[in-house]
C-alpha positions as CSV (number, residue, x, y, z in Angstrom):
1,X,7.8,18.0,3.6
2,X,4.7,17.9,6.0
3,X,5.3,16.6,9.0
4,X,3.8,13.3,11.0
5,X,2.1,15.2,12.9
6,X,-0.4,16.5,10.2
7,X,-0.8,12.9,9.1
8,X,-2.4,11.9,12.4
9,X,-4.6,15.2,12.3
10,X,-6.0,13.9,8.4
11,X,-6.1,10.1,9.7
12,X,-7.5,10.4,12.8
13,X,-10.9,11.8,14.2
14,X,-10.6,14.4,17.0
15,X,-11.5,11.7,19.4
16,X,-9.0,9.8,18.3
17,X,-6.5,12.2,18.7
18,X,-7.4,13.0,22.3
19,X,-7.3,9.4,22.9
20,X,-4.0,9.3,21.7
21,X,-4.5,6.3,19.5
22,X,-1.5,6.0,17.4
23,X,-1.5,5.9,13.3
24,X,-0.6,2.2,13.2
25,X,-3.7,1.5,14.9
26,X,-5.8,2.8,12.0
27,X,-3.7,1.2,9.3
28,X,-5.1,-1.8,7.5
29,X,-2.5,-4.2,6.3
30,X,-3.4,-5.7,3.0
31,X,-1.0,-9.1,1.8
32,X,0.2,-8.4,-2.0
33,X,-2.0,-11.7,-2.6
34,X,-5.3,-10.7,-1.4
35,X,-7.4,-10.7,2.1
36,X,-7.2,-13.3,4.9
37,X,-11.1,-13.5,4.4
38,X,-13.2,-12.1,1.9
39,X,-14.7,-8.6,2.9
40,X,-12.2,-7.6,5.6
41,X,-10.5,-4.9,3.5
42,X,-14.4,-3.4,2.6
43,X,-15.2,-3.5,6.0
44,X,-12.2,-1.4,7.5
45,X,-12.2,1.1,4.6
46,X,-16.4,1.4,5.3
47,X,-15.3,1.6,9.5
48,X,-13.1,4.6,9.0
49,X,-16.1,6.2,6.6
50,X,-18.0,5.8,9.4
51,X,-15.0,6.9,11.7
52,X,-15.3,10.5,10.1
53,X,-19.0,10.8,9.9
54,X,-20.3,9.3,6.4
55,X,-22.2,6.9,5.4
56,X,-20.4,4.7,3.5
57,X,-22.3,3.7,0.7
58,X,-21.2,1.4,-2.1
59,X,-18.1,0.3,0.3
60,X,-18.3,-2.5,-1.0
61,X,-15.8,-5.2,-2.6
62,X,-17.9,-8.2,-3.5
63,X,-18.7,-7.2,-7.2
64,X,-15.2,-6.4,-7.6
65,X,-14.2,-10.2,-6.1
66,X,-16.8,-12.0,-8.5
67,X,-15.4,-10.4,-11.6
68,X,-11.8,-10.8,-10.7
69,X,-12.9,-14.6,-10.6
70,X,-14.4,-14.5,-13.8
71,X,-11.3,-13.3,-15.4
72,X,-9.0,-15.9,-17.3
73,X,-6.4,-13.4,-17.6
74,X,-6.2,-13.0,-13.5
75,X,-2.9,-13.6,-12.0
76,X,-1.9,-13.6,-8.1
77,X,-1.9,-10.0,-7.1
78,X,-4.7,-8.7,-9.3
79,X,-7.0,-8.8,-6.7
80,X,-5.9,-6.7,-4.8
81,X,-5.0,-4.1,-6.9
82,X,-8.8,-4.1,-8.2
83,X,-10.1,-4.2,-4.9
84,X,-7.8,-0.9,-4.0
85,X,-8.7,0.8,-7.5
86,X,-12.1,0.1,-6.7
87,X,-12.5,1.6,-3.5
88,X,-10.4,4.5,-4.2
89,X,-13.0,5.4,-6.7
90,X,-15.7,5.1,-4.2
91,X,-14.2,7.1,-1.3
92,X,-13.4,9.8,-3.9
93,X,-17.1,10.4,-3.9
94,X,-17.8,10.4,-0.4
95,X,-14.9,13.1,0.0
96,X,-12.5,10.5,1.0
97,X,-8.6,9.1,0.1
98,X,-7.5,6.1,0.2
99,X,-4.3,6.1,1.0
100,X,-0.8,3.7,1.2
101,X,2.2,3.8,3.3
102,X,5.1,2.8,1.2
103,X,6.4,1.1,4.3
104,X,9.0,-1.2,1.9
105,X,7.5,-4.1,2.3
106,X,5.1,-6.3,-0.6
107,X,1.5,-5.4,1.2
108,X,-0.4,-2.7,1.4
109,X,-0.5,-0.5,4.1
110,X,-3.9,1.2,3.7
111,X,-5.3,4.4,5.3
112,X,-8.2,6.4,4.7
113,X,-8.8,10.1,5.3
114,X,-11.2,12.7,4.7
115,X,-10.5,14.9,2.1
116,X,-13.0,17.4,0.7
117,X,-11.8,19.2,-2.4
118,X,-8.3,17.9,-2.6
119,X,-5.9,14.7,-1.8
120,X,-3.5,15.6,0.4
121,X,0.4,15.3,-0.7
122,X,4.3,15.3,0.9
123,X,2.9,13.4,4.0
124,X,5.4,10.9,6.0
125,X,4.5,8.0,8.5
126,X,8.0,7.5,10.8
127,X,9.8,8.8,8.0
128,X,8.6,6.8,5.2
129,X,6.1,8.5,2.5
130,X,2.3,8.0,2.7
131,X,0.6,8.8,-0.1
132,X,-2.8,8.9,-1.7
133,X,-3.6,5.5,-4.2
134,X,-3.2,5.6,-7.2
135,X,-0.3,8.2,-7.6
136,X,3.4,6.7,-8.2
137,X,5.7,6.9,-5.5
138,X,8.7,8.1,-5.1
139,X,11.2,5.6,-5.6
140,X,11.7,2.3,-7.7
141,X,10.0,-1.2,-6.8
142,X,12.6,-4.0,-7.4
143,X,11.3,-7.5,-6.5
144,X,12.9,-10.6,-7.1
145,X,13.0,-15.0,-5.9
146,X,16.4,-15.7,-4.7
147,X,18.5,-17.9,-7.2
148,X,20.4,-19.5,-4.0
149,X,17.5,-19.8,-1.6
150,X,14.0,-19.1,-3.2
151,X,12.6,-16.2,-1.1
152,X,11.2,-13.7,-2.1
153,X,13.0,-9.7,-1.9
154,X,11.4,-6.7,-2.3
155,X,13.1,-3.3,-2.3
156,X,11.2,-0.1,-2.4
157,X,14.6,2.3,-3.7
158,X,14.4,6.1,-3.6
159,X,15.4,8.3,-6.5
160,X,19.3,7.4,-7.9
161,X,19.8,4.7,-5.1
162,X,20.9,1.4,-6.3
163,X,21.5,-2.3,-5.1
164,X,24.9,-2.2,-5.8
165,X,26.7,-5.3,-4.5
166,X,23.7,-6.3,-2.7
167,X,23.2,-10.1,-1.4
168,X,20.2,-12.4,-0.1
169,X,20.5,-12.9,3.9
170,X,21.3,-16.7,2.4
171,X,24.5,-14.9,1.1
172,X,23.5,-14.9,-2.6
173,X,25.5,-12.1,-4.4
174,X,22.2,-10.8,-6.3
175,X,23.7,-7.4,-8.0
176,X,27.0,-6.1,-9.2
177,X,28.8,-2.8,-7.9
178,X,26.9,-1.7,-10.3
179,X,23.9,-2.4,-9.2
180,X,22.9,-4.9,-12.1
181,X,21.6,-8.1,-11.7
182,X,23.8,-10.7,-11.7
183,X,23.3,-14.4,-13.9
184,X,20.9,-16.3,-13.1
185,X,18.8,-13.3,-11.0
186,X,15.7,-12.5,-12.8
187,X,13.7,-9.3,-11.7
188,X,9.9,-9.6,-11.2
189,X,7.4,-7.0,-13.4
């Protein structure tokens, strides 16, 4: 596995580096719903372009937004996802990756790196994986509301783990020692 340190070499500019500015601070965090205001996540994706040296032409969300709108069939979450696809596509063209931090949690942690001919892979942010969007992670997404309390649980599981007898903070017993949903829990798509 490659180590953090060759994620802050592909994240960060040399000036950067020398600066000692830290990962986190070149991370944009992305809410599984969408943007606090329209045009932020363009604008950080088109300021880390710029970061490495490019232009960053056709950075740009807007188009994506007004169709999204347009679309009967949209649901909370699809925005983003559009937006993420969108932009992916555009960075792949100006020799760039977008790329995620599977950091467990329901946003998105974005980055964006210069890549050239090829997206990088096997790269880790304090031991969790960061990888290039687009590509499937590692482990199982398991999201559910809480029968007991209402909240909303995400787990991001690696390969063969399970939830086995696992309970909401409210106490809830969720899964079996199995790790099967119990009655009454319902798992989100």
């Amino acid at each position: 596995m490659t180590e953090p340190q060759e994620l802050e070499a592909l994240v960060l500019t040399p000036d950067e580096r020398a600066r000692g500015v830290r990962v986190d601070r070149v991370m944009f965090t992305l809410d599984w719903t969408g943007e606090d205001e329209p045009g932020e996540l363009a604008a950080f994706v088109a300021g880390r372009v710029r970061a490495f040296g490019t232009e960053p032409a056709g950075v740009d969300t807007e188009a994506v937004r007004r169709e999204a709108e347009a679309d009967p069939a949209l649901r909370r979450g699809d925005l983003p996802v559009r937006q993420l696809d969108h932009l992916s596509g555009v960075l792949a063209d100006l020799g760039c990756t977008l790329m995620v931090w599977d950091s467990g949690t329901d946003a998105y942690e974005v980055l964006v790196a210069p890549t050239g001919d090829g997206a990088p892979a096997g790269l880790t942010h304090e031991g969790l994986p960061v990888r290039p969007w687009g590509t499937a992670p590692d482990g199982t997404l398991v999201s559910l509301d809480c029968p007991g309390c209402s909240q909303m649980l995400v787990w991001e599981l690696p390969p063969a783990e399970t939830l086995a007898d696992e309970r909401c903070d409210c106490g809830t017993p969720l899964f079996d020692a199995a790790g099967l949903p119990l009655p009454g829990v319902t798992l989100h798509d």
